[in-house]
N, C-alpha and C positions, 0 to 999 in steps of 0.2 A: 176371474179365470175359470169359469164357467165350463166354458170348452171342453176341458181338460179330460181325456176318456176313462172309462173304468171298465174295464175288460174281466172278465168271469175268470179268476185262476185256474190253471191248470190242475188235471185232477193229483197230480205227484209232483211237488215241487222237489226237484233236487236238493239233496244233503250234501254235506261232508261229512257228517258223523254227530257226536256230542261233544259240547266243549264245557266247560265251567261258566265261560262269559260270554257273549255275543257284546262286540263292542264296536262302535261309531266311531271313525275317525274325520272329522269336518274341516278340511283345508280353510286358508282366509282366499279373498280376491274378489269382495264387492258384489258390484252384480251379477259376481256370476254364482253369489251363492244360489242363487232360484233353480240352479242344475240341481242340488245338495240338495232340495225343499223335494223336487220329483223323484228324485232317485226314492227319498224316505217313502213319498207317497206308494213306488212302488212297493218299495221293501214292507210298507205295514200292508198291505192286498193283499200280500203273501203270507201275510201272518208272524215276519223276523221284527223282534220287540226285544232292540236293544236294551241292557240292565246296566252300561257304563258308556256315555258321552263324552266325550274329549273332541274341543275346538278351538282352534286360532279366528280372532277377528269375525271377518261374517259365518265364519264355521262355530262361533261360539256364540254368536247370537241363535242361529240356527239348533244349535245345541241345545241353548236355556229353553226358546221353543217347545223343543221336543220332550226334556228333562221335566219341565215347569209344567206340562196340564197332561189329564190321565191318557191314557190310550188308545181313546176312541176321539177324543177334542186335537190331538196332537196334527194331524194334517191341516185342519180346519182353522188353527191355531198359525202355522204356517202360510196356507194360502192368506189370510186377512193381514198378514204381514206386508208379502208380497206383492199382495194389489195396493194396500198403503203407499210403500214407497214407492209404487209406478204410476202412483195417483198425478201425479205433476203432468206427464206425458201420456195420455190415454189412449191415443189414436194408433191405429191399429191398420197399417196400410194396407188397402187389397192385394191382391198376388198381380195384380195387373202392374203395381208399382215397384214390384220387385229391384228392376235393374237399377233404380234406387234409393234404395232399402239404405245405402250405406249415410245417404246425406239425411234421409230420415235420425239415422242412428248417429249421427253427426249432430243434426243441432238437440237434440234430448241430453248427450253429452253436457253440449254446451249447458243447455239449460240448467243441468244440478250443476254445474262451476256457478254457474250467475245466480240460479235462486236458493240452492240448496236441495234436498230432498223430506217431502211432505215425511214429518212424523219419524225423522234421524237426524238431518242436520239441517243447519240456516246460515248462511252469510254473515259475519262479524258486522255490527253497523257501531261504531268507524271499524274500519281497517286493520288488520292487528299493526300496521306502520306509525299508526295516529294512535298507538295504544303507551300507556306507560311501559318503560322496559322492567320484564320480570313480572308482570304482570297477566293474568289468566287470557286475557285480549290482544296480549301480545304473543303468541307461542302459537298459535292456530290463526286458520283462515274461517274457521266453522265451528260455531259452538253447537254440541250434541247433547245439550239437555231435550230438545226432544224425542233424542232417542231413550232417556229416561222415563219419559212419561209415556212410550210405547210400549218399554218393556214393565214397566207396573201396570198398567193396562193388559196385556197377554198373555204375563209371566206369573204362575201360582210360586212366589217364594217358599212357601209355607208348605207345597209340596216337594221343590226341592230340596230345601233343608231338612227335608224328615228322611232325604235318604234312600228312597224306593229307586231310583237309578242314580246312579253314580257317576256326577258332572266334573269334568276335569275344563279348564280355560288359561290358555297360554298367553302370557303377559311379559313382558320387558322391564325392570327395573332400570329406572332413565339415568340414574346416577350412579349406579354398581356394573351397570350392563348384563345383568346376569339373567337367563331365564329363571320366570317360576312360573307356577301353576296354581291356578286356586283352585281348589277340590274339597269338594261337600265332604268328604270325609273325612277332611281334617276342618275345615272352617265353616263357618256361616255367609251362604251365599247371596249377594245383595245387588243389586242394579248397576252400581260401582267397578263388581269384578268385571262383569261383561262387559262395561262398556271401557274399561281399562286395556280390555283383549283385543280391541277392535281401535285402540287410540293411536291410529295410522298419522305421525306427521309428514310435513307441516300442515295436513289439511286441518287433522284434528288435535284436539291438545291432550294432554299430562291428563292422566285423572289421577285424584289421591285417594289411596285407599290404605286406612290404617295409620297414614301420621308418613307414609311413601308413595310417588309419584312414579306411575307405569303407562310408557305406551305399547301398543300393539306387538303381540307377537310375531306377529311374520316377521319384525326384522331380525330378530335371531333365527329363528325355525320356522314355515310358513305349513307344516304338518307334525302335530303333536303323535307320531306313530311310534317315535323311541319314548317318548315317557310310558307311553301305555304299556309296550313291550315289556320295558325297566321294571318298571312297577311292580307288576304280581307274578314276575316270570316262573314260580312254581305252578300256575295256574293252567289250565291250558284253555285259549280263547279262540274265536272267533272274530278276527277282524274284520269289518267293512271300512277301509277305505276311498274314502270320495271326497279325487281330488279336481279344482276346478280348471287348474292350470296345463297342460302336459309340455312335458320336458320335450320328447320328441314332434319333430318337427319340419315342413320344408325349407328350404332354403331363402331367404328373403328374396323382390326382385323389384323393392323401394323402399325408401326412407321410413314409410310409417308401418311396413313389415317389419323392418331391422327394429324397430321401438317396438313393435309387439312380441317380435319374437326374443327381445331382449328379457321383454318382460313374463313371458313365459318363462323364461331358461331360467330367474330370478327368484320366479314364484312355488315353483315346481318342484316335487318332491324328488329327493336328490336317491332315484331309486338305483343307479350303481354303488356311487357309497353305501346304504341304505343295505344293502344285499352284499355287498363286499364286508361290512363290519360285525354282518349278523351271524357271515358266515367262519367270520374269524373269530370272536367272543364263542361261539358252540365248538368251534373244533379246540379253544382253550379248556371250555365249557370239560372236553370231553375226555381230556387230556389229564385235569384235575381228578376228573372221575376213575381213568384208570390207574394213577397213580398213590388212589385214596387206597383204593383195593387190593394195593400189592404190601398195605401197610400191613406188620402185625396185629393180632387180635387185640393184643393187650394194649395199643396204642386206639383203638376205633371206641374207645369212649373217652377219650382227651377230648375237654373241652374244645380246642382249635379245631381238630380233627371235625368235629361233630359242626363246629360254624362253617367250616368250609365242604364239607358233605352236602349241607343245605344248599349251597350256590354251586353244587356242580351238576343238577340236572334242572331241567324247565319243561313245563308240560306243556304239550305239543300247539301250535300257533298254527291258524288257517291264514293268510292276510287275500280277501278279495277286494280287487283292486279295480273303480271303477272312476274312468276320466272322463274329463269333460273333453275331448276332440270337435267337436262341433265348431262352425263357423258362424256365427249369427251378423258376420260383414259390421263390427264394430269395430274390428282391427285395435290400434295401443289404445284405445279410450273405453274397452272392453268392461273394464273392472267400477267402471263410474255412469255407466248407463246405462238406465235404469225406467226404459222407456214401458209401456203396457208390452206392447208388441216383442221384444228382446224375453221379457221378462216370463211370459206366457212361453215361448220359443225353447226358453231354454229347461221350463217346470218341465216341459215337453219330451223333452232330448231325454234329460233324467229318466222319467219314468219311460222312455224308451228303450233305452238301453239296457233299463231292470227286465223289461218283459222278452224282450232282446235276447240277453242271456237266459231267462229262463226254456225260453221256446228253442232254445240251441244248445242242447248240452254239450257239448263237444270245450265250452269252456272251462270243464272241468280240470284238462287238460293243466296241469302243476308245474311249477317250477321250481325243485327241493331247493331251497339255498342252502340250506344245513339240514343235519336227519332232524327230524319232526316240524321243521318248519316249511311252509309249501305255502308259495305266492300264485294266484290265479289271477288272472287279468280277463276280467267282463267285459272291457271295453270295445266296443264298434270296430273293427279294422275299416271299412269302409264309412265315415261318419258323415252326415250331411254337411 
């Protein structure tokens, strides 16, 4: 991905102010994490050097990426991912083939169902049907141990685990149902978690980790942006959200629309509730707080008093919010192909859209959902 432009930053990059964190939020949805790969490339040109990572599925491969080698390897680290998995499909059609692009993008599809993808997954050989029942060969269509030995290949464990930013990865417990998160700051992070965060069935199976069995996050949550939120809400951050899905959307006007746009609506961060709950938990938020204050003095060093003091204010949250709208004509097979050309397209759009908003301040422009929380939306109104 060579191509891929570097433009001189601007002499004043737009702030919000200071926050405590500057934090990474990495949606899941396949190949279209390579948007999430550009967006970062812009975001590091600029000089924003996220210090906590939080991802679902290919947002947390993306994550360990960026978390796992130093500051200046981190893009470098990404692109070599990138081209890997678009190794299978290299061809890059001229613009003269445009009108279609789609059946290009159609048999590339195909091709990771039939072959797999170079350096993530392979084709079970037998079948998981010819497989014993209960058995590892039975549960998946695709075994992802070589996405293990891409992520020990690119991924510096030993600098994640020491802690210098702070990786969150959303996971599904297969038998409990319950979301969790594995986060360097509480555990030791291994090849396992990641690829546990990313164990999208039926295609890919259970992974065990710890003596329990987790698939992919998205099917609970497909944006890890309430745990972040949850987490240090005393704190006040800087979110980047970048997500690959969007909620909004045209109207279908065929069968393999209605399945894509199923699958958006699906995948997509559910930003009315999202902004409906944020804004209800702060006006409770705010409610605790003036009810704390009308208490006598003699009562403001009780124990309880003093526990619930703490959880009634939160320092102040930026969340920017940067989508993937782009068309790349892959329609419902979007999240599975994984061609050169798509892959390059969409590194593309990402860091588009970063230089995008920077060259157009006007996306400054907020939307308070609660007092001190203010959602900005970077994204393209007009998107290719």
């Amino acid at each position: 991905m060579a191509h891929v432009r570097t433009i001189k930053p601007p002499a004043a990059v737009p702030t919000l102010g200071k926050f405590d964190h500057t934090i990474l939020v990495l949606q899941g949805g396949g190949a279209l994490g390579a948007y999430q790969a550009g967006v970062f490339a812009g975001l590091a040109e600029i000089g924003v050097v996220p210090d906590w990572i939080a991802g679902v599925s290919i947002g947390a491969i993306n994550a360990a990426l960026i978390a796992g080698n130093p500051p200046d390897q981190r893009v470098g680290r990404l692109r070599a991912f990138w081209e890997r998995v678009s190794g299978q499909s290299p061809f890059v059609p001229p613009a003269s083939l445009d009108p279609i692009r789609q059946v290009f993008n159609f048999m590339s599809a195909a091709s990771a169902l039939t072959l797999g993808i170079p350096g993530f997954f392979a084709p079970r050989m037998p079948p998981p049907f010819m497989a014993p029942e209960g058995s590892p060969g039975a549960l998946s269509f695709y075994d992802t141990q070589p996405l293990k030995a891409t992520l020990e290949e690119l991924v510096d464990f030993d600098l994640i685990n020491r802690k210098a930013v702070r990786l969150s990865l959303g996971a599904v417990n297969v038998t409990s149902g319950n979301s969790v998160y594995f986060d360097n700051k509480e555990i030791e992070i291994r090849p396992e978690h990641i690829m546990a965060s990313g164990a999208l069935p039926p295609g890919f199976p259970p992974v065990n980790v710890d003596g329990e069995w987790y698939w992919d996050g998205g099917i609970s949550s497909n944006t890890p942006l309430w745990y972040v939120v949850d987490q240090d809400y005393r704190a006040s951050g800087l979110v980047l959200q970048i997500d690959v899905f969007s909620g909004a959307g045209e109207l279908p006007k065929n069968l393999n629309e209605v399945q894509e746009r199923a699958k958006d609506i699906q995948y997509a961060s559910k930003t009315r509730y999202n902004t409906t709950r944020v804004k209800e938990l702060e006006e409770l938020r705010g409610a605790l707080r003036r009810l704390l204050d009308k208490l006598p003095p003699a009562l403001q060093s009780d124990p309880d008093v003093k526990r619930l003091a703490g959880i009634s204010t939160r320092g102040a949250v930026a969340i920017v919010h940067l989508i993937n709208r782009h068309n790349t004509k892959s329609a419902n097979f979007k999240d599975y192909e994984f061609s050169r050309a798509t892959v390059m397209d969409l590194w593309d759009f990402g860091y588009g859209d970063v230089r995008n908003a920077i060259d157009h301040p006007e996306w400054r422009n907020a939307l308070e959902v609660a007092p001190g929380i203010h959602v900005y939306d970077l994204s393209p109104s007009n998107p290719t």
